[in-house]
Structures are given as C-alpha cells and as structure tokens.
N, C-alpha and C positions, 0 to 999 in steps of 0.2 A: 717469367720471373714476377711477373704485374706489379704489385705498388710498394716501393724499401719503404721501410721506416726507421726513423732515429742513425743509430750509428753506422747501417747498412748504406745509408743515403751517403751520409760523407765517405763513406769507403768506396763507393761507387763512384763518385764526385774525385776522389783523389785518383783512385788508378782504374780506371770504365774497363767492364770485360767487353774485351774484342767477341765476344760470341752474338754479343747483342747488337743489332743491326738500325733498331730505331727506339728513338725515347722522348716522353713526356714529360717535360716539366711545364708543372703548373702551379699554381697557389695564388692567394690574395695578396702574399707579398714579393713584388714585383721585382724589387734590387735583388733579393736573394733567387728569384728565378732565373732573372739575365745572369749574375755572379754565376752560378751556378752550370748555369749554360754555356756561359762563354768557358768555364776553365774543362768540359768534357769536348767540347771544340776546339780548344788551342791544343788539346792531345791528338788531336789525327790535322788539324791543321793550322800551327801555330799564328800564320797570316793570314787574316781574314780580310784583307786587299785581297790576296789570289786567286783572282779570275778562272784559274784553273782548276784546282782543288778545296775553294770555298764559294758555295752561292746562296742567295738570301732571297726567298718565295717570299709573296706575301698571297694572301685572302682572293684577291683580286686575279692573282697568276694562276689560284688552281678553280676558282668557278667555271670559267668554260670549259676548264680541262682538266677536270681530275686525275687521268694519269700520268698527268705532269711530272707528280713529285717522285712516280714509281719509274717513271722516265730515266728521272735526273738521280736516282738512287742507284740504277743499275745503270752510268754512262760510264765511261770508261774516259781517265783522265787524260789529257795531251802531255801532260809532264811526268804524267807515272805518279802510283802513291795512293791513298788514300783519302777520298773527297767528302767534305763537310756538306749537306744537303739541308739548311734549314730555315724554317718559319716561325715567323711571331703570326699567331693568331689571335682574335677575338673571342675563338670557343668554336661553334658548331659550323664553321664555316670552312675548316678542314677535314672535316668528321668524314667527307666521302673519299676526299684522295687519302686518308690516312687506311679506310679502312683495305683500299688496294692496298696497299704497300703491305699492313698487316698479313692480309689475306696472303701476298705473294710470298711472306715470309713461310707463314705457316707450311703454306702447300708446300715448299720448295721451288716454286719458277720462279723468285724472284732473287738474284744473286746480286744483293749491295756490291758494291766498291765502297765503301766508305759507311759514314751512318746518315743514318733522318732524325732531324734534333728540331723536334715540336715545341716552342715556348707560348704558353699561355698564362691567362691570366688565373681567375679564381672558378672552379670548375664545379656545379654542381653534384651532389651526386649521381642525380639521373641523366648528367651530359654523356651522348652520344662518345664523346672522344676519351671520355674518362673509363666511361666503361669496358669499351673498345683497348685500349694499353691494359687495365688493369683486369680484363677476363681474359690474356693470351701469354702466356707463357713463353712467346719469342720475341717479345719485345718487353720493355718497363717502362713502371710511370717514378717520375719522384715530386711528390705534394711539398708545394715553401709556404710555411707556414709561419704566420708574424713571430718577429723574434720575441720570447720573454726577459726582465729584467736580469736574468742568469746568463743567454746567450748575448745582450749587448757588455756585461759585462766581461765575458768571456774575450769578445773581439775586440775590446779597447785595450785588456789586457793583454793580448798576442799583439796584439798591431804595435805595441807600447813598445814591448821586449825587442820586438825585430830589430827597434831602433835603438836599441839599451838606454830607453825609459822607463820609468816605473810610475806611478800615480799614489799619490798621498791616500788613505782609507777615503775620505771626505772628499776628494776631488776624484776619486773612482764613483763614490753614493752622486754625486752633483750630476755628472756628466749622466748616469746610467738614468737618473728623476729628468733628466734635461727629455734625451733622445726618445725617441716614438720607436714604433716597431718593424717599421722597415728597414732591410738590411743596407740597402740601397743607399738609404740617407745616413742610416748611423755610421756607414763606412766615411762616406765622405767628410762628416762632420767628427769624426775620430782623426783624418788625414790632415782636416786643418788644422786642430789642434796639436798632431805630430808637427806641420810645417813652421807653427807659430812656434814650437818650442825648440824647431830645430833638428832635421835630421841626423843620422850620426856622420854620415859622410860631411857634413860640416861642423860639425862638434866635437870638441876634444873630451871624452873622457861621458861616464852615463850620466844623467837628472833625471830630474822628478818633476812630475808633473805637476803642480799646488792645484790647490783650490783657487787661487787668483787668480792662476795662468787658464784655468775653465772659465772663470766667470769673463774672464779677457775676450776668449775668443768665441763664445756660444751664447753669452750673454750681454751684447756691447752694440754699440752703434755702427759698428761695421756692419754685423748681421743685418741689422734691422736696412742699411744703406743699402746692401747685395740684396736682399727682398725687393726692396722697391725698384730696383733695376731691373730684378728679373718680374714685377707685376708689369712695369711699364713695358717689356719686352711683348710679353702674353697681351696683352690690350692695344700692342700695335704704335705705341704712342710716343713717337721718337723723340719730340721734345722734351717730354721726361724722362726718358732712357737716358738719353741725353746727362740731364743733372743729374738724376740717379748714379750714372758713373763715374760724374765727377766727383759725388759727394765720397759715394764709395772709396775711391783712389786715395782720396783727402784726409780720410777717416782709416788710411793704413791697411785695409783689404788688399789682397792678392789678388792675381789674375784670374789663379784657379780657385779661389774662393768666390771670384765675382759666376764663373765659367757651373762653379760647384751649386748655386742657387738658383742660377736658370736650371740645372738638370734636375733639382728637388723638384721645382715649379710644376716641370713638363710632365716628371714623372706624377706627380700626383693627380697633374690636368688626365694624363693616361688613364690610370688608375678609375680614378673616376667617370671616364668617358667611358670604358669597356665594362663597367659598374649598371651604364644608360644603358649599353647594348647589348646586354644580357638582360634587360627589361627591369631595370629599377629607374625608381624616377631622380632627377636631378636633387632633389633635397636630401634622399636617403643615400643615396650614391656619395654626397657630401660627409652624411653624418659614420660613414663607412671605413670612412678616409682616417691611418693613425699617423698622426695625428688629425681629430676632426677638423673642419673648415669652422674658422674662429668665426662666432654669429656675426659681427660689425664687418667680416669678408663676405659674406656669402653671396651677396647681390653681385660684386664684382666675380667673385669667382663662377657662378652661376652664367654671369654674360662670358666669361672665356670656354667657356662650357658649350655653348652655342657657336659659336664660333670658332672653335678649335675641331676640325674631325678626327678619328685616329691616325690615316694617313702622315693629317699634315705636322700631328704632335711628331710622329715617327720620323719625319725627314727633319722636325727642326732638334730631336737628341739625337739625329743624328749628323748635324748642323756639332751641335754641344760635344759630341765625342771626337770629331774633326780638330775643334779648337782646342780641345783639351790634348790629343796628343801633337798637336803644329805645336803649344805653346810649351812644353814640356821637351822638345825633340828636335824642334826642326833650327833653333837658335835663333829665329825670328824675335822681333820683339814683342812678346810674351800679351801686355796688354793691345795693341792693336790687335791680334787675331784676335783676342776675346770682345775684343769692343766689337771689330767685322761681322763677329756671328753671331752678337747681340741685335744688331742691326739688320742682319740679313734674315731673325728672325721676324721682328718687327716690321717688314718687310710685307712677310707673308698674312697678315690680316688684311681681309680686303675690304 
C-alpha cells in the first residue's frame, strides 16, 4: 500500500484494513502521530493496560534483538483476540527489526496475530524505515504533518459541535491566530476551552463560545500560572512547583489544565530531543519547534534539553497520561494526583 495521503490517511485512521499487518506512522507533528496511533490501536485493542493483547517496545528492547518485534507480532495471545505489537521510535533504531517483520510479511512466513504499529517522529527522506514501509506494498506508512490554519480550525469546530457549541466568527479567527500547529497541543487547548465553557453533560441547552471566553482561557494568567509549573516541573525545582501550583489553583486553573501543560512542555522537550538525535543541533532543533522556543526561553530550555533523555521524557508523559486518566476516572481527588505526578516528575532530575 506504502505512503496514504490526505483523505486516504483519515479513512484508514477511521476504519484500518484488517489485510495490513504493520504500519508507520510518522511526521514532525508529534500529537497527531500519537492521536493517530492510539485511535488504529484502540480498534484491535481498546485497553491498552492489557498485558495480554497490548505491548509497548521500545528502541532499547529491539537493539540486541531484532527479531523481537517479529517474535511478538506472530505470538499467540493467552486471552484470545487480536494483539497490538508497538513502538515509539527515534527513527533508525528500528529500521532492522522492522525490516524482518516487513520481510516476513512479504515472503509469507510471517503470520501476525494482531498488527506492528511503528510511531515516530519526523523522518527523512532517505531514512532507512521510511523507505522500507513506503517501497512494500504489505505494509503502509501514514506521514503527520503540522496542522494548517484550515485543519486547527476544522478540529475546534467539530470538537465545539460535539458538545452543541458553536464559536463567534472572531473567537474561531483568535483561537486558530492563538494555536501553533501541532495537533497534540491544539487539541488540548481546544478541550480547555470546551471545559471552561462547559460541557453539554452539564449544561442546559447549546452556547457559543465569544471572543472573551478565548481571551479567558488561552490568554490569561492561568496559562501563564500552568507554564511556570510545568517549567519548574522540567527543571526539577520543587520549591517552585511548589508556588507555581498554588498560584495556578488561585488563579482558577483546572486540574487537567495544570496536567494539560506539563504534557505540552514534555511533548515539545520530546520533539525537540529527537530533533538532537537525528543530528540537528540544539539551537536549530529549537527553532523547529511550532511554536518556536521564545528567545528570553532559550537558555532554560536548552539546559532541560540536556538533561532530559528520551527515555526519561517517555516515562514522565507517561507519568502525565496516568494522572490525567486517575483524575478524570478514578473519583479521587482530582488536584492531588495531578500535583503527585507533578512532583514525581520533578523528581526525576538528578
């Protein structure tokens, strides 16, 4: 099938043909690749707890052992069903156990149970893995590629309707001038602005979203409160996490908006760490970043740059996506878990 493009991507994304056995996604834009990934994995395994029928490689699992992933593609489940096999990669460092699994497909020895769901980042042309999905016809690749001002307006306008909102002409142009082009973040920061205004499960009857109620929540000292929480997070620096939190709280911020600023942070510390490790340098890896690293950041952001490996970004979103479904879910009290894994990232600076 090798590489969809445009409307073939979301058709694929909506209902995956069961013929295809392993798949690539990749691009510079990071939220829409996870988005993307996660919703062709909740179709063969909606719980991605399940020990059983979901597992997550990384980089590190298939270096000594590349036939790992063709292992774990063709194991056969204890529960029955079909099993989710996948990896976040950094680019060439799956390139060998991938091209087994490709190989086995092509040949025929290799008979999946389930699929191999590759997520990477932004992939050259002449990367090894890019070319490898998109020259073989038994597998596909699908490229995320940053959103333009058309598709963020698109998703604020569906996400709106879900909740029978609608947005003012001028608080739809605000919000789309506001947001950067990752999908990742514009989602989230579309979600606040649903929460601030009220879902429908608690709201009598449709609204509209003003121009105030944007300048409210994307342009306000909450924001700027949840930022400094989630810097002091990334820098290790508990006693300003600390006030950062309070201030946050004080200043009327949610849980999951405090929760939703640590994961922009990480994700872009990501972003730009696998930016490094495909050989750019930290200044250009910066300026790569949409939205760029604002100049009067750079020096800080630069030192979390050093400091932060991919790993350890990885276990603390995934620290952030813990807290976000305990505080949503588990009826706990909502700000403590998110303060927990504020601190438990904080933590991890050594």
């Amino acid at each position: 099938m090798t590489a969809l493009k445009g409307k073939a991507i979301d058709a694929f994304v909506a209902k995956r043909d069961p013929k295809v056995a392993a798949i690539l996604v990749y691009g510079p834009d990071l939220g829409l690749a996870r988005e993307r990934a996660d919703k062709i994995a909740a179709q063969v395994c909606p719980d991605f707890k399940d020990p059983f029928n979901y597992i997550e490689l990384s980089d590190a699992d298939l270096k000594s052992d590349p036939a790992r992933l063709s292992d774990e593609a063709a194991a056969l489940s204890m529960m029955g069903g079909e099993r989710v096999v996948r990896i976040r990669t950094t680019g060439e460092s799956a390139a060998a156990a991938a091209r087994l699994v490709v190989e086995g497909l092509e040949g025929g020895h290799l008979k999946p149970t389930g699929i191999v769901l590759i997520e990477a980042g932004d992939l050259a042309k002449s990367s090894g893995l890019r070319k490898l999905f998109e020259g073989s016809k038994a597998v596909v690749a699908l490229p995320c590629y940053a959103d333009a001002a058309a598709d963020v307006r698109a998703i604020a306008s569906d996400a709106a309707r879900a909740e029978d909102l609608r947005f003012d002409n001028e608080a739809l142009d605000l919000l789309v001038a506001l947001l950067g082009e990752d999908r990742g973040v514009s989602r989230s920061e579309i979600e606040k602005l649903i929460l601030y205004k009220g879902p429908k499960a608690v709201r009598v009857g449709p609204a509209t979203i003003t121009l105030d109620d944007v300048r409210a929540v994307l342009v306000d000292t909450v924001s700027n409160a949840a930022g400094d929480a989630a810097s002091a997070a990334a820098d290790g620096a508990q006693a300003r996490l600390a006030r950062a939190l309070h201030r946050s709280a004080n200043a009327g911020a949610s849980p999951i908006g405090a929760v939703r600023a640590l994961q922009r942070e990480f994700s872009r510390l990501r972003a730009a760490r696998q930016l490094i490790a495909e050989g750019a340098s930290a200044e250009a890896a910066m300026a790569r970043l949409r939205p760029p690293v604002f100049f009067m950041e750079k020096r800080a952001f630069e030192a979390r740059l050093r400091r932060w490996t991919l790993p350890k970004i990885d276990a603390a979103l995934d620290i952030l996506l813990e807290a976000e479904l305990g505080a949503k879910s588990t009826g706990l009290p909502d700000a403590e878990i998110v303060e927990r894994a504020a601190f438990r990232i904080a933590a991890m600076v050594a």
